[in-house]
C-alpha positions in Angstrom: 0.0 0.0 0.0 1.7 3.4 -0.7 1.3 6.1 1.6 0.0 9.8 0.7 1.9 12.4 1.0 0.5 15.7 1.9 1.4 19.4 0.2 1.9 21.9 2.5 -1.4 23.4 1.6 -3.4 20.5 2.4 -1.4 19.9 5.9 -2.8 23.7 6.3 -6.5 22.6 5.4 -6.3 19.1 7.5 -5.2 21.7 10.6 -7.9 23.9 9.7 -10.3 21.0 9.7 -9.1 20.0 12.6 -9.1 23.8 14.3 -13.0 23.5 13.5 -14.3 20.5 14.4 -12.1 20.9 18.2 -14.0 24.4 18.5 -17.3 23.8 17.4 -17.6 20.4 15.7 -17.6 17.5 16.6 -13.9 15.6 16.9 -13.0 12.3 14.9 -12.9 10.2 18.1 -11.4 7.0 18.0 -13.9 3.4 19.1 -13.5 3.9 22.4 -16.9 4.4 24.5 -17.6 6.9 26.9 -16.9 5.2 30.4 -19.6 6.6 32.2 -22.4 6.1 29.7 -24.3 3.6 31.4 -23.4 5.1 35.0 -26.6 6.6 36.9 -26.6 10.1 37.6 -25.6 11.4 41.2 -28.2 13.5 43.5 -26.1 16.7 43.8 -27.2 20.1 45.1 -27.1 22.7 43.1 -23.8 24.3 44.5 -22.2 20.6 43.4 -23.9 20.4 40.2 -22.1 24.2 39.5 -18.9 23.4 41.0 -18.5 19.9 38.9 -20.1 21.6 36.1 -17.1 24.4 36.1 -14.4 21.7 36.4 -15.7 19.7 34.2 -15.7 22.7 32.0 -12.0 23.2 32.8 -11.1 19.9 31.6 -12.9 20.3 28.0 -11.1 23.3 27.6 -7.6 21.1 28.9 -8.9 18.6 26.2 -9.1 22.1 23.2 -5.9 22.9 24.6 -4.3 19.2 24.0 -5.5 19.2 20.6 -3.8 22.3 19.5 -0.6 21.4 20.9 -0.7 18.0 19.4 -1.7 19.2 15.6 0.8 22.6 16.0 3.6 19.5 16.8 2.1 17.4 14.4 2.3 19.7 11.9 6.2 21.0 12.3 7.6 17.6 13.7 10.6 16.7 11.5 10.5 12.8 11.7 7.5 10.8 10.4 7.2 8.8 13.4 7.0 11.4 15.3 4.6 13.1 13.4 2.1 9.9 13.3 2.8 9.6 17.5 1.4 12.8 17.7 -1.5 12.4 15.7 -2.5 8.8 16.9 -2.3 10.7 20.5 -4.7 14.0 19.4 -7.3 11.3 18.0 -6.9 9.9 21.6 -7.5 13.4 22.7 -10.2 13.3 21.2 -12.0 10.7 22.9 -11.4 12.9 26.4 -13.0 16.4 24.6 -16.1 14.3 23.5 -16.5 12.9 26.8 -16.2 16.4 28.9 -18.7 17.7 26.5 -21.2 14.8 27.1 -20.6 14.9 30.9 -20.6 19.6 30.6 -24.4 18.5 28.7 -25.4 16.3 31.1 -24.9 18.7 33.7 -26.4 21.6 32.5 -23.2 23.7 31.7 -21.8 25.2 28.8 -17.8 25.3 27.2 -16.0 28.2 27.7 -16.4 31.3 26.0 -12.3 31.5 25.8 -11.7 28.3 24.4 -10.4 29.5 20.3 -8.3 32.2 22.4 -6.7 29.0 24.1 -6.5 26.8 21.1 -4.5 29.5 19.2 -2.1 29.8 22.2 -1.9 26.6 22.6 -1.1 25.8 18.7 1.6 28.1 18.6 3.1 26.9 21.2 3.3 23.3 19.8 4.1 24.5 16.8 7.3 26.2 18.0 7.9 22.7 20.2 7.7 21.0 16.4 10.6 23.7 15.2 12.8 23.2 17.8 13.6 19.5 17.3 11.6 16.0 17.6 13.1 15.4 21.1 11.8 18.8 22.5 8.6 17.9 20.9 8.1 14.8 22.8 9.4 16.2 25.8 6.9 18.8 25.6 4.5 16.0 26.0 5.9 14.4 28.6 5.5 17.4 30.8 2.4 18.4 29.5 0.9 15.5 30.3 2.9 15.1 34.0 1.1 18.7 34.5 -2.7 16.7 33.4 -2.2 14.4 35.5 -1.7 16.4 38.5 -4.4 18.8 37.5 -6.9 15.3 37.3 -5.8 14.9 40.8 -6.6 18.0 42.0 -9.8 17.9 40.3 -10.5 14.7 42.0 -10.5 15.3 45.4 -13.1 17.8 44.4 -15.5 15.4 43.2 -18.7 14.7 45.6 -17.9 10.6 46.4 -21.3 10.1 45.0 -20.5 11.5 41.6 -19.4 8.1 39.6 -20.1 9.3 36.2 -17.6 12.7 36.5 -15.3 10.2 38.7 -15.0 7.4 35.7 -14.3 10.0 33.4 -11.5 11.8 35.2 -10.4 8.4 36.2 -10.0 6.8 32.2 -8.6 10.3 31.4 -5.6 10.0 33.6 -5.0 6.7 33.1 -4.6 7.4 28.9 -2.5 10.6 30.2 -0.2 8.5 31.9 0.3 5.8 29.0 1.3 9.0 26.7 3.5 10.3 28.7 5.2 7.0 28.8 4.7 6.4 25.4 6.8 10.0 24.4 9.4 9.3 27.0 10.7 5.8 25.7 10.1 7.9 22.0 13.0 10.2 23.1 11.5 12.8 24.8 14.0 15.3 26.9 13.3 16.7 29.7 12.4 20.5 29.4 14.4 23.4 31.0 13.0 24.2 34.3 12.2 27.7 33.1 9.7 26.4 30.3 8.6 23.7 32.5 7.4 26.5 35.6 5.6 28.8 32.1 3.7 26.1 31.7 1.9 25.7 35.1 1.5 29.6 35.7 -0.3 29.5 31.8 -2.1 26.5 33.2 -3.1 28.2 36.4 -4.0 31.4 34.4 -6.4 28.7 32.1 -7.8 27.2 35.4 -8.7 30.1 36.9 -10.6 31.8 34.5 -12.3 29.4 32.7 -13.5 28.7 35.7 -15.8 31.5 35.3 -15.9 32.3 31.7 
């Protein structure tokens, strides 16, 4: 079987595409069900319901923000392995915006108002991750996802016990966090400057904290 190769123009259309359907379509997921599909809803009060809700709605905006930096490296990584890695992990991505969305629906909420402001950030930044070498890339992942995981954490000790469905979810997401992280490590990954890797979490705790609210 021979394998397509791409202009650059139609790598700029597949990104576009892919820009779209993150922001307000609906993201080639992989077979993977939603975990908590067949999970009853909890009995939460309404300041629970609004608290989850606005976590939950943190994490769909994590998930926009993991698809831009995977397509910005995708689209400047150097090696084709590399490049495949990183899409093979966005479609994974995937699976974790579509849930958030199902479980921001089922509780009432919306998606943040910010999130194209935070894809195009987050884009450029993977981008630039792409340029600098395949080994940066990956390492970009590896912390990116180390930061995930400890934001899932955080998140859930906030969950009410009660709450499976938001539980599962958070729960499934970690666990595919962790594997990625592994997976771009053995890949080569380096470990980013110390500098870069403390940008990160004050961007991240600049994301948190006001999409929080907007």
């Amino acid at each position: 079987m021979t394998t397509r190769h791409y202009s650059p123009i139609d790598q700029l259309l597949i990104t576009a595409d892919h820009a779209l359907r993150t922001l307000f379509g609906r993201p080639q997921t992989t077979e993977r069900p939603n975990p908590a599909a067949d999970l009853m809803e909890a009995d939460l009060s309404e300041d629970q319901r609004r608290h989850v809700a606005r976590l939950m709605r943190i994490n769909h905006t994590g998930e926009v923000c993991a698809q831009a930096l995977y397509q910005g490296q995708a689209l400047t990584a150097k090696l084709p392995d590399t490049r495949k890695r990183m899409e093979r992990s966005a479609k994974e991505e995937n699976d974790h915006l579509a849930w958030c969305a199902a479980r921001l629906e089922d509780l009432g909420d919306r998606k943040s108002l910010l999130n194209p402001l935070w894809y195009a950030g987050s884009f450029a930044m993977g981008a630039a991750a792409g340029l600098a070498g395949d080994k940066w890339s990956l390492g970009f992942v590896v912390e990116t996802e180390r930061q995930v995981e400890d934001h899932l954490d955080e998140h859930l000790e906030q969950i009410p016990v009660e709450d499976e469905k938001t539980r599962t979810v958070l729960e499934q997401m970690k666990a595919d966090e962790v594997h990625h992280a592994q997976l771009a490590r053995a890949a080569g990954g380096a470990e980013l400057p110390a500098p870069i890797r403390l940008a990160m979490r004050l961007t991240s705790r600049v994301m948190t904290r006001t999409v929080y609210w907007i």
